[in-house]
Steps between C-alpha positions, in 0.01 A plus 500: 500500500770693497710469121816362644367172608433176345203536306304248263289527216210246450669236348524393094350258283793187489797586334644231247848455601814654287702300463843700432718349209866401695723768385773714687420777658856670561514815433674621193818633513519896423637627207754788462395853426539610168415904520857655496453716824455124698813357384698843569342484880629103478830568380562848743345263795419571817828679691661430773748257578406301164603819306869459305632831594704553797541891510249689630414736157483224306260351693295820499483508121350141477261571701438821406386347114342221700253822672440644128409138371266406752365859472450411170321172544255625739450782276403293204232258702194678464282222491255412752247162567375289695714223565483118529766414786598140586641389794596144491790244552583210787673811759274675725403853467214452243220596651718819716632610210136567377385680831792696456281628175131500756732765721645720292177520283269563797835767631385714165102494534413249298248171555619151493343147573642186554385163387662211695464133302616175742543712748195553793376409862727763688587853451810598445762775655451708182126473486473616816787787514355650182152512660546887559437562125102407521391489191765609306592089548315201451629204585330131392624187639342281280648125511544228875842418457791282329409249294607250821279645725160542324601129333104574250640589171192620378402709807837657372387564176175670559653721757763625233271532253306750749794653576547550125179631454525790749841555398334575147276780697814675622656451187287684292461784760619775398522660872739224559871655423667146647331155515705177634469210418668260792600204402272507165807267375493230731083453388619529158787212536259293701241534214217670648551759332556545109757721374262633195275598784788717703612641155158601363384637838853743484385632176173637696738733714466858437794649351684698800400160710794285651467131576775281712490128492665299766629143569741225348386345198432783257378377206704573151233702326463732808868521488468607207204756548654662760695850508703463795608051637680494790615166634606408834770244487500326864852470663423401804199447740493514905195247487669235263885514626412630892195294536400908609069510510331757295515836755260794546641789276719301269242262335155605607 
């Protein structure tokens, strides 16, 4: 069977439910950079129309200092790691924002695979355009569905926690550069899925390998584990305020 579709492995002894403690899960607000060279680049800013000076040389100057400090900055970030990435938040974009990462990853050579939690049943546009890579891609659709649609908690649960446990294969794969996680948060604020086991099973990554987690719901101790949160605020929504139906290309 070719990688890139749904795929099952046999399933796992019952799973006592989590039960997740009822805590917020909104992601913490950033704090200010305190290396000098980040407030200079703050205070400088970005040009433009938002720059202070109105004659032309002026102008050049600032951002002339604003070259040399970023210069600088890049200059000084040496470091290099695999990162944890999450993607979360009520706005859409979660799960594109992360094969944004599958792209450009396969686009330099590397390998990637894809673990999809919830989702299954269908193949999506993106499974199928990114085909062309072979092997280079695998691609698991491991759950049946929204909660609404399967309507057998436990069903739910064992497919997560098979999800989980091939996720843990890629995970510790060293041959792996990127591994997603889609809509790992959702299982986790359901409670199928225990955030000790998603933390644990990130400290099994190799150390150049980088993990994205996707979907609303992020729990605070991934938060807090992570290297890079993003959160998608939702503004508006065809589907809610247009009564618009989910459309080839834009959702799937």
């Amino acid at each position: 069977m070719p990688p890139w579709h749904a795929t099952a492995p046999p399933e796992p002894a019952r799973v006592e439910p989590h039960r997740p403690s009822r805590v917020s899960s909104s992601v913490p607000a950033s704090t200010p950079a305190d290396h000098p060279l980040d407030q200079a680049a703050s205070d400088l800013g970005m040009g433009g129309d938002l720059a202070p000076e109105v004659d032309a040389e002026a102008y050049r100057r600032r951002m002339k200092r604003r070259q040399e400090v970023q210069r600088q900055r890049v200059g000084e970030r040496t470091l290099e790691k695999g990162l944890v990435l999450v993607f979360t938040g009520e706005g859409k974009g979660k799960t594109t924002a992360a094969l944004g990462l599958v792209l450009r990853t396969l686009g330099h050579g590397e390998r990637v695979a894809v673990v999809q939690f919830i989702k299954g049943g269908w193949q999506p546009g993106e499974a199928r355009a990114l085909e062309l890579f072979g092997d280079a891609l695998h691609w698991h659709a491991l759950g049946e569905g929204f909660t609404w649609e399967t309507q057998d908690r436990e069903r739910d649960r064992l497919l997560v926690q098979q999800a989980w446990a091939r996720s843990l294969e890629y995970l510790a794969d060293g041959d792996r550069k990127l591994v997603v996680l889609d809509e790992v948060n959702v299982a986790l604020k359901l409670g199928y899925l225990a955030p000790e086991q998603v933390l644990e099973g990130l400290g099994r990554r190799p150390p150049l390998t980088h993990v994205a987690l996707t979907g609303r719901g992020a729990p605070p101790a991934l938060l807090e584990r992570a290297d890079l949160v993003t959160e998608m605020k939702l503004v508006r929504h065809p589907f809610r305020e247009q009564g618009v139906k989910a459309q080839a290309g834009i959702e799937y």
